[in-house]
C-alpha positions in Angstrom: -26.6 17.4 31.7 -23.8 20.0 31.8 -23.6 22.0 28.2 -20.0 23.3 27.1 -18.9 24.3 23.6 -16.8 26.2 21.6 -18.1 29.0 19.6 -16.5 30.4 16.2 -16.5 31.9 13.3 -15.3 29.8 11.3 -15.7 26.1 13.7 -16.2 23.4 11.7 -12.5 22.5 11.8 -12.7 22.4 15.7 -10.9 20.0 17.8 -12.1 21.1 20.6 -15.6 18.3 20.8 -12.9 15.3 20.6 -10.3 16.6 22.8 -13.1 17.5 25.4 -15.1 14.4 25.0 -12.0 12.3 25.7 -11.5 14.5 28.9 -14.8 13.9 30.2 -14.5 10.2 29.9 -10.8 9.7 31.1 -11.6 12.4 34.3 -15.1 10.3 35.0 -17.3 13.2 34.3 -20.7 13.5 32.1 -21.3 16.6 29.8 -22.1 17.7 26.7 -19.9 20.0 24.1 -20.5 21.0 20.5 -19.4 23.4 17.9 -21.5 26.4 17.5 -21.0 28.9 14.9 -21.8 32.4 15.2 -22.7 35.3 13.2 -19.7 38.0 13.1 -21.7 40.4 14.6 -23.7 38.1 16.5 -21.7 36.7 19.6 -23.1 38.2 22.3 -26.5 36.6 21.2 -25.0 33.4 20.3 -23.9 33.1 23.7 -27.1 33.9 25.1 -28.9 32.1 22.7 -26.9 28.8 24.0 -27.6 29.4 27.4 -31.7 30.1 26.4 -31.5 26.4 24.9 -29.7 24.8 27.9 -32.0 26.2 30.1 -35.6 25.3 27.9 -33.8 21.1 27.5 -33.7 21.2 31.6 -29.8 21.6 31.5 -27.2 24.1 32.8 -24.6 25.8 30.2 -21.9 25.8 32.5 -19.2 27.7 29.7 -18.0 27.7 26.8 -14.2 28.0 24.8 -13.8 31.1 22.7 -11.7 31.1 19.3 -11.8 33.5 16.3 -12.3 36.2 15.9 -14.2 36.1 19.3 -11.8 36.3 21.9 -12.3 40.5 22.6 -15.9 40.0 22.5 -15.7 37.6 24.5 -13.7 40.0 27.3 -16.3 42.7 26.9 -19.4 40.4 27.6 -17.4 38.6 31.2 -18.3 40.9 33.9 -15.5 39.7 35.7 -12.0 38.5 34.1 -9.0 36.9 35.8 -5.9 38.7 36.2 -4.2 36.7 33.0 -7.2 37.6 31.1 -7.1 41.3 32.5 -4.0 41.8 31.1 -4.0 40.2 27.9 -7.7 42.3 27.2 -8.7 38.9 25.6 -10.8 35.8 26.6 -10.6 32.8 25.6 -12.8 30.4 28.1 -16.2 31.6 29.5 -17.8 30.2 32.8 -21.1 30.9 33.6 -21.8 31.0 37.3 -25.4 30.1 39.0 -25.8 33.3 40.0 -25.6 35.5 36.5 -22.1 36.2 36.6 -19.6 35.4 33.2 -16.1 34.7 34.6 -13.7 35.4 31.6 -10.6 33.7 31.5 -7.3 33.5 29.1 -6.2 29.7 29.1 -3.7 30.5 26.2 -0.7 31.4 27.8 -0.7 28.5 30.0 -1.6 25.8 27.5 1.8 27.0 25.7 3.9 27.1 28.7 2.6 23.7 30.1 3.2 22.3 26.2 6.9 23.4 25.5 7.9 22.7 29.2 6.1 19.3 29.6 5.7 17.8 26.0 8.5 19.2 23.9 10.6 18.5 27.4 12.0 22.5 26.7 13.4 24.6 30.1 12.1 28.1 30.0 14.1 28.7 33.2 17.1 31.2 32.0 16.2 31.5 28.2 16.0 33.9 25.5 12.8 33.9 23.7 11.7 35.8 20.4 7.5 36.4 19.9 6.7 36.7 16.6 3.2 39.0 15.9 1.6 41.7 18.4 -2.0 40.8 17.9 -4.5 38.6 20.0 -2.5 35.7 20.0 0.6 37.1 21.4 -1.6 39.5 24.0 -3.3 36.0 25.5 0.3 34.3 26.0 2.9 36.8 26.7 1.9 37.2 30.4 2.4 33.4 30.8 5.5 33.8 29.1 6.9 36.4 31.4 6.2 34.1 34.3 8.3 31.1 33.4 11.9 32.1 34.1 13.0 33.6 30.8 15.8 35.7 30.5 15.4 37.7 27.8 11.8 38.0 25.6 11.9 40.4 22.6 8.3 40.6 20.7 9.1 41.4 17.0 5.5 42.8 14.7 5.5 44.2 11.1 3.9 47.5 12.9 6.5 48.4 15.6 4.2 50.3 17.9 1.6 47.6 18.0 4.4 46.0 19.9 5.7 48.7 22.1 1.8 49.2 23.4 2.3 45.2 23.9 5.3 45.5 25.9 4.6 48.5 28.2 1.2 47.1 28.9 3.4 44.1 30.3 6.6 45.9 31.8 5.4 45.9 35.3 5.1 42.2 35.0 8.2 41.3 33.2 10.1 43.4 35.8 8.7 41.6 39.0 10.1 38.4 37.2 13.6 39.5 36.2 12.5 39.3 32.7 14.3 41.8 30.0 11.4 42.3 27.8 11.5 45.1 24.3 10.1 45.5 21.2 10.7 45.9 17.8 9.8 45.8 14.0 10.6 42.5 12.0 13.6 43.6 10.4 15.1 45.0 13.4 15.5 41.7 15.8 18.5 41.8 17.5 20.8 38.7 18.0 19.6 35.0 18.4 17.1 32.8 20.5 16.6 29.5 22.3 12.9 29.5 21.3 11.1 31.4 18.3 7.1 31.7 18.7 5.4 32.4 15.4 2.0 33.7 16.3 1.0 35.8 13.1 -1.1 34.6 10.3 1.7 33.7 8.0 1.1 30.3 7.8 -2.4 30.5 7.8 -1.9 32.8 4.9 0.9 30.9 2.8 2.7 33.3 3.7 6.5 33.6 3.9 8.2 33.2 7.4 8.0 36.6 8.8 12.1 36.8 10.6 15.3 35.4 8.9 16.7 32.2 9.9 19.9 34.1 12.0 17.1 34.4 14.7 17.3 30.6 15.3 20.3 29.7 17.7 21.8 26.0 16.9 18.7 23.1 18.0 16.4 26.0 18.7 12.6 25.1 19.0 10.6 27.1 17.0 7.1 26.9 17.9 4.2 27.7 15.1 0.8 28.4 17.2 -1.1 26.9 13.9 -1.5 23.4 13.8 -2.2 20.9 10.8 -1.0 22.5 7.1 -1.3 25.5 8.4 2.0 25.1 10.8 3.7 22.9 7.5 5.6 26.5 5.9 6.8 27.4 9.4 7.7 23.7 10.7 9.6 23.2 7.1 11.4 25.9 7.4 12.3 25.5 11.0 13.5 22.4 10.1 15.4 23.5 6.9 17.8 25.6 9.7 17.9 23.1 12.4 15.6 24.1 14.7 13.6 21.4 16.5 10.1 22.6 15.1 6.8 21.8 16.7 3.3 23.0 15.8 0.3 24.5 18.4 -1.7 20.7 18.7 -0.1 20.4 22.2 -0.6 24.1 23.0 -4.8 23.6 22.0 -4.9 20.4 24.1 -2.8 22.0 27.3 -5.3 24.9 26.8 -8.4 22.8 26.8 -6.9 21.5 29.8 -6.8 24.2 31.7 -10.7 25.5 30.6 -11.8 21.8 31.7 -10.4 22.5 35.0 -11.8 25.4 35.7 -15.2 24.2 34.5 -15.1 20.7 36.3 -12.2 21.2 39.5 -10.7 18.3 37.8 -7.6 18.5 35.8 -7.4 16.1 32.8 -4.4 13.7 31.3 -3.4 16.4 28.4 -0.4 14.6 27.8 -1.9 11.4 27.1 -4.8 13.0 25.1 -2.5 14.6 22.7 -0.1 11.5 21.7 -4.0 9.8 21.5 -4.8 12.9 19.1 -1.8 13.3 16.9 -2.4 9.4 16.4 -6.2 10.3 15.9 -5.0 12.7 13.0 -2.7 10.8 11.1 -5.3 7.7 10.8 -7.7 10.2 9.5 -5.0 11.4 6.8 -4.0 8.3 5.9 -7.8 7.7 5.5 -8.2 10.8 3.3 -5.4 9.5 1.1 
């Protein structure tokens, strides 16, 4: 048996087991994949702790999905990374090979392009987008970002020279794409978007919306990379200004996707798992209430 899981801190409120599991069966292909939790100094062992047990059961780890607060550990122990996760300094999706190796990858990026373009139904092609927050989050999708057409993408963080070192680290990219990429503090964003990306811990947080409404252009989507009540503050308030809003479920399934398919070769039915998982989640509230 093939071992996969997704290691945390905390994991217990994972998705990642059902969406995987659901993969496996609709792409034909037998494996395992749990939640492991692990000490927030302890990845490095837990990861090699996972692999010891695969090994001692007579199965193969063949990788493993990273999440907080993980993902730069996770870059430091690959000893190789992708080009996506090179830039971005931050993995999200280890695969171990048969020889030793760790291949690091950042699936973030493309799980949110692949969920605005083909599940919100949302052209990148010629748009102007506004990043909210210069931490991990942003670093794993802006490259993706930069590749899908956009015209304009201005990253906005309470610390404004967090996201200047964002941007330059990205300017070579955005200019071989035609992209008009700067920086700047929360209270300085200029003008109005097609598509907002919140990907600060506001919502976690309870916190308040981090940019004022004028950033939202008429029937702008406003993407929150929470999902659940986390995403609720953002999504209301999205909603509130007429903005179509949509939370980060189809980003975490479009993600998984892409880890699945460079674990297996095969690429999975994202789309249908996430209508079968938003349905999953309401029967499971409705339970609960």
């Amino acid at each position: 048996m093939d071992r996969y899981c997704v290691i945390g801190n905390p994991v217990e409120h994972s998705r990642s087991p059902w969406i995987h599991a659901r993969f496996a069966t609709l792409a034909g292909q037998s494996l395992d994949y749990a939640r492991r939790l692990a000490p927030v100094d302890g990845f490095a062992a837990s990861v090699q702790a996972f692999r010891d047990e695969a090994h001692a059961a007579g199965d193969r780890a063949g990788g493993c999905n990273v999440t907080v607060p993980f993902k730069f550990d996770a870059a430091a122990l690959a000893t190789e990374r992708t080009p996506r996760a090179e830039l971005a300094q931050a993995v999200n999706t280890l695969r171990f090979e048969a020889d030793g190796r760790i291949l690091g990858d950042n699936t973030d990026g493309a799980g949110l392009v692949n969920d605005i373009l083909h599940n919100a139904g949302r052209p990148l092609a010629g748009a102007d987008l506004l990043l909210v927050g210069a931490g991990g989050a942003s670093a794993g999708v802006l490259g993706p970002l930069l590749g899908a057409g956009l015209r304009r993408l201005v990253l906005c963080n309470r610390s404004a020279d967090k996201a200047h070192a964002l941007v330059q680290r990205h300017a070579a990219l955005a200019a071989t794409h035609g992209v008009t990429l700067q920086a700047c503090g929360l209270a300085e964003v200029p003008g109005d978007y097609d598509v907002v990306i919140n990907a600060t811990a506001s919502s976690l947080a309870g916190g308040e919306v981090p940019v004022a409404a004028s950033v939202l252009r008429p029937g702008a989507l406003a993407v929150d990379m929470m999902y659940g009540p986390a995403a609720a503050g953002f999504m209301a308030w999205a909603q509130a200004h007429g903005a179509q809003a949509r939370d980060g479920l189809g980003m975490l399934v479009e993600q998984a996707a892409e880890a699945f398919a460079l674990w297996r070769g095969v690429r999975p039915p994202a789309a249908q798992v996430l209508q079968e998982l938003r349905a999953h989640l309401q029967q499971q509230n409705q339970n609960a209430s």
